[in-house]
N, C-alpha and C positions, 0 to 999 in steps of 0.2 A: 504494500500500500504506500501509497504517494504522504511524504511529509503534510501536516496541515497547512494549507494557505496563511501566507499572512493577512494579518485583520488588515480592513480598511483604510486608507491616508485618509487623513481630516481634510480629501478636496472637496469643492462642493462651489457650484456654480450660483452668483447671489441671488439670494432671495426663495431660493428653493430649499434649503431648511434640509440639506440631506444626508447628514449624520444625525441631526434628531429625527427624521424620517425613521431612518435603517433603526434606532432605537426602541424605536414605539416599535415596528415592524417584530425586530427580537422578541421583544417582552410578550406579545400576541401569540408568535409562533410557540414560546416556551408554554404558555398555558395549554394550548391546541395539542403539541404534543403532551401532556401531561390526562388532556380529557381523551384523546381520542388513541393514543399507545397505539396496539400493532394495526386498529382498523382505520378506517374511511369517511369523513365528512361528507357530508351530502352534495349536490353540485352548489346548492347558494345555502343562504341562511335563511332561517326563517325566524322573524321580531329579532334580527341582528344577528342570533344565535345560529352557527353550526352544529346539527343533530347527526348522528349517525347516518351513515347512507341506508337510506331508504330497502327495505329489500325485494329484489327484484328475479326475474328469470331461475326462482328458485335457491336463490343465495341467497343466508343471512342477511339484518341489520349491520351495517357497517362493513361488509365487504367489498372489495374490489373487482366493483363493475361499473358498467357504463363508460363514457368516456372523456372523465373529466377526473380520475383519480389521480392521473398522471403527475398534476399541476400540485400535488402535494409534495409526492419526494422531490419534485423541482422547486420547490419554496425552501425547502430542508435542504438542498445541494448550496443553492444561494445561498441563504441564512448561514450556513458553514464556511461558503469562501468569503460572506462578510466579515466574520466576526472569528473565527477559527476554533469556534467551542466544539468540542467532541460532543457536544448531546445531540447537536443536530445531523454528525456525520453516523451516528450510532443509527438515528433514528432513519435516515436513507438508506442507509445498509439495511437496514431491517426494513424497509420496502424494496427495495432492489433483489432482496433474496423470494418475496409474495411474488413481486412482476417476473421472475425470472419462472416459478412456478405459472402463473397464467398463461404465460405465452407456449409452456409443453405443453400445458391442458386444453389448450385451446379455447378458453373460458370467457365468454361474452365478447369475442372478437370478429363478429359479422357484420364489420362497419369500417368505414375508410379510417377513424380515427385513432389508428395504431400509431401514426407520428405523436398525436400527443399524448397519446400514453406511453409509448415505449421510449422515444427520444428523452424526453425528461427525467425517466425515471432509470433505463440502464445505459443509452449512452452517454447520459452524464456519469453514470456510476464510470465506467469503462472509460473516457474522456480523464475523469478526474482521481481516479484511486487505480485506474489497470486491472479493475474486476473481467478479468475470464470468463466467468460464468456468466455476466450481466453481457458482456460481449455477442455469446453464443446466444442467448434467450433473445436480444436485439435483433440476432439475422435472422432466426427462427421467426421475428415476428414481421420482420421485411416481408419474409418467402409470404406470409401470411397476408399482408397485403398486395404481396404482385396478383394473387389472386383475382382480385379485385379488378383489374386490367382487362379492357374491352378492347378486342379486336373485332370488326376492322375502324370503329369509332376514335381509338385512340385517346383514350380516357378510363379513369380510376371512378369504378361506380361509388356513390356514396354510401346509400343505406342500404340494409336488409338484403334477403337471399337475392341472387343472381338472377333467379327465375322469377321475382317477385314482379309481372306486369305493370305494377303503379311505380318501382321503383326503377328497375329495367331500362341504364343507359342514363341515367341521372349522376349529376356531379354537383358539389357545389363551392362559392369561393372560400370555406374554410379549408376546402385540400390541398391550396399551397401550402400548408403549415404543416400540414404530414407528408409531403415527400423528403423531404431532408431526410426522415429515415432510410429512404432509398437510395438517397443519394451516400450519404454514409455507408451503409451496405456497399453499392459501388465500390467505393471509393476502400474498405477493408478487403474487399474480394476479387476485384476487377473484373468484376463481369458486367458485359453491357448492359445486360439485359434490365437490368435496375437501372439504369442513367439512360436508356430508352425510352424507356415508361416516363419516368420525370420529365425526360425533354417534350415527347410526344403531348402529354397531357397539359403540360404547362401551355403550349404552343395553342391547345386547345381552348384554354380559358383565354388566352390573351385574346383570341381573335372572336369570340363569340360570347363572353361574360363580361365583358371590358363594352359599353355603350360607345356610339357614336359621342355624344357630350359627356366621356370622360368616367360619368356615374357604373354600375356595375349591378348584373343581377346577382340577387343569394344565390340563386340556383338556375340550370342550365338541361334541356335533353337532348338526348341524342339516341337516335334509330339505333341499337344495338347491332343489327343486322346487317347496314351496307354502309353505316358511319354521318348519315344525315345529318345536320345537326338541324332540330327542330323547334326548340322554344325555349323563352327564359322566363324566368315564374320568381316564385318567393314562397319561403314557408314562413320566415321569421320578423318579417318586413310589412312597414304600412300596406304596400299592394303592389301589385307584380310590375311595376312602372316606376314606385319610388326607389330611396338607396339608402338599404337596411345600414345604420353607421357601423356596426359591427366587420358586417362584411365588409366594406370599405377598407374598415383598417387591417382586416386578413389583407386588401389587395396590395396595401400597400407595404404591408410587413412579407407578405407571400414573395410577392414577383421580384422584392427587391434580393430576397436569400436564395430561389430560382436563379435569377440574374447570376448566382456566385456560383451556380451549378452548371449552366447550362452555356453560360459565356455570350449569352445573345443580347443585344443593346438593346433587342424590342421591348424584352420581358423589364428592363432601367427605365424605360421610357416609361413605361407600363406602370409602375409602379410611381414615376412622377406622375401620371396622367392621375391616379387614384389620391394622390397628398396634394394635388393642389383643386381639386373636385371638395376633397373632404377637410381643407381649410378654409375656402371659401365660403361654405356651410355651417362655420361653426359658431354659437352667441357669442356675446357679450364674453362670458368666464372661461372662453374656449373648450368646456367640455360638453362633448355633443347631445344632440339628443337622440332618443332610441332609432329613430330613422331621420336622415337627413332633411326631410321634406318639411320637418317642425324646423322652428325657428324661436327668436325669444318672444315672448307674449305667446303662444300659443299652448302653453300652459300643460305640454309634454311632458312624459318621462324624461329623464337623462337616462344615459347608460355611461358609467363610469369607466368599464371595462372596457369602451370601443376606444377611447380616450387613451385608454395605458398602453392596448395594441397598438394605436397608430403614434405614441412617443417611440416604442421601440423598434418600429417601421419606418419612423421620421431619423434615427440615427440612423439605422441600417443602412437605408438608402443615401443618407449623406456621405458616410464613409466610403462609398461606391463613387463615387461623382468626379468626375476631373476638376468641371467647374466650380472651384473655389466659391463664388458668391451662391451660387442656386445651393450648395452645399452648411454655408451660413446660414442661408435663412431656412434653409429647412430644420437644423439645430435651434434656431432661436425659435422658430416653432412648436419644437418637441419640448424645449423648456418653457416656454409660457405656458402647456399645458399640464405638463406636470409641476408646476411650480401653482395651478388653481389643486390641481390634484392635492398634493402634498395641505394645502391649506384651507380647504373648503370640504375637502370629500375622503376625511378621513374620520377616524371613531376620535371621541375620548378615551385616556385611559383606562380597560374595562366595560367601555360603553357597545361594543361588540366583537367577537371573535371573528370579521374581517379585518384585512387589512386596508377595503375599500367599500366606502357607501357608495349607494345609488347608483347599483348597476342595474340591468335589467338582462333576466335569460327569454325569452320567449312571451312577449307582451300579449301578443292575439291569442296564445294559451293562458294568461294570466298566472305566468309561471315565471316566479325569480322577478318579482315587478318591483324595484325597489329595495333593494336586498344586497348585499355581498353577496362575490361567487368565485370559485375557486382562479379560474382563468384573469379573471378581471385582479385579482389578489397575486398571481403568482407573476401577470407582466406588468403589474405596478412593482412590485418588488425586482425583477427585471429590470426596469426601469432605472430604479435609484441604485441597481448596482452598475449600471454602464456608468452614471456618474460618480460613484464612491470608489469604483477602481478602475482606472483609468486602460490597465491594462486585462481587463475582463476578459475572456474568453466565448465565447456565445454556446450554447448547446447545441443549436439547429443545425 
């Protein structure tokens, strides 16, 4: 195992507050792991509070499914390279050894979203400590999502069985954030056939989930059968024409970490076309609301967590960028937002076990409406680590 990281330099860019941030952040996380020990918080909170995960598909309260458990031991691998305390490196090992078991058993994995579960949880392990095992349960779970791979479409289906007709040749903008696993894969193995699929699919969304004006649908179909591509829709979004903020800031975190894959300027451009759409759009306090089509006065949800994706999509893509100035302002963008982040939309001490208020999971379900949620918690915390260590490392 890799020596512990050293704690954090007290930098911190003004007015963003971000070693008292990563503070508050610590003290959250040590009680979480103290309530919640080897199991699973649920995807949001509910009256502030993290409950056991829900049980589901035949598995206990508090097990690891669904797919959003990921974003725990990825809070726990951070929280560790911030601060260097072995409680939190004890506590990702002891999920890295669960995720290393799910991914043999093959345990509620009939969905695109094995990048954020498996990236987070063992190729951070393997990234940062040289676990073996978290390594091998990783490509296990690649193989797992090549599956998912539509020929002759050229796309990673989203949900449910293959043969599921409603589902059948469906993608959506959250799956730039799971290929990185693929790409990784590649990249441990050298085989095409993963950095195939990554290229081919991304290629896909760019050209058919990317709008004429810039905006982006959630979701996308396509004929399974001769490759058509047929229509863009929304499940999570005001309605199938507006642009869910969420997904936005997958486009713009997605296609800029593509972009580092695939070496294509379309997929850079791609990704400015979606950060300057979804800055455009933003109130007054810079954090969006649940779909971009709200504005201020219109007396919206926020979603908190669209907000912390598109800081860590608004660095990404600067650090890509030749042009120095388009690269500024995209940084001076991602700290004004997180610097409301940091100072408006976080708990008091005690006042909830997120790390982030007022996020929103799935409003037209009235689900996660105002609430912390794991994703929105673990790329805020994301977030103030690209600024509290300068020389961070990314997982994706």
């Amino acid at each position: 195992m890799k020596a512990s990281p050293a704690p954090m330099t007290n930098v911190t860019t003004p007015d963003l507050r971000v070693p008292d941030a990563v503070d508050a952040v610590l003290k959250t996380l040590r009680r979480n792991i103290s309530a919640f020990g080897a199991g699973y918080p649920d995807d949001t909170t509910t009256g502030l509070r993290y409950r056991p995960r829900t049980p589901r598909g035949g598995l206990p309260e508090g097990a690891n499914s669904g797919w959003t458990t990921g974003f725990w031991p990825g809070m726990l691998w951070l929280a560790w390279e911030l601060s260097g305390d072995d409680v939190f490196l004890a506590a990702a090992e002891e999920h890295a050894v669960d995720f290393e078991r799910r991914a043999f058993a093959d345990e509620d994995l009939d969905h695109h979203d094995l990048g954020f579960l498996f990236t987070l949880s063992l190729v951070s392990a393997w990234r940062l400590t040289g676990d073996e095992a978290a390594r091998e349960a990783a490509l296990a779970a690649a193989d797992r999502l090549m599956r998912r791979f539509l020929e002759p479409a050229g796309i990673i289906q989203a949900w449910g069985d293959l043969n599921d007709p409603a589902q059948r040749g469906r993608t959506i903008i959250d799956s730039l954030m799971n290929t990185p696993l693929l790409t990784w894969a590649a990249e441990q193995t050298g085989e095409r056939r993963y950095a195939d699929a990554v290229r081919r699919h991304v290629e896909q969304l760019r050209r058919h989930i990317v709008r004429d004006d810039d905006s982006t649908f959630h979701t996308f179909y396509w004929d399974a059968e001769t490759g058509e591509p047929l229509r863009g829709g929304t499940e999570q979004g005001a309605a199938d024409g507006s642009c869910w903020a969420r997904g936005q800031a997958w486009g713009i975190y997605g296609f800029a970490l593509n972009h580092r894959a695939v070496g294509d300027p379309r997929l850079l451009e791609a990704s400015r076309r979606c950060a300057d759409y979804f800055l455009a759009h933003l109130p007054a306090d810079d954090v969006a609301y649940w779909d971009l089509v709200f504005g201020d006065g219109s007396g919206a949800q926020r979603d908190s967590s669209a907000a912390a994706i598109a800081v860590c999509g608004l660095e990404e893509l600067a650090d890509q960028l030749d042009d120095a100035a388009a690269a500024a302002r995209y940084r001076e963008a991602a700290d004004a937002i997180l610097a409301s982040l940091v100072a408006n939309y976080t708990p008091a001490e005690g006042e909830s076990d997120a790390l982030l208020l007022h996020g929103v999971y799935d409003l037209p379900k009235n689900n996660g409406v105002d609430e912390g949620n794991l994703w929105g918690d673990y790329f805020y915390l994301e977030a103030l680590a690209r600024r509290a260590k300068p020389d961070w490392a990314r997982y994706w």
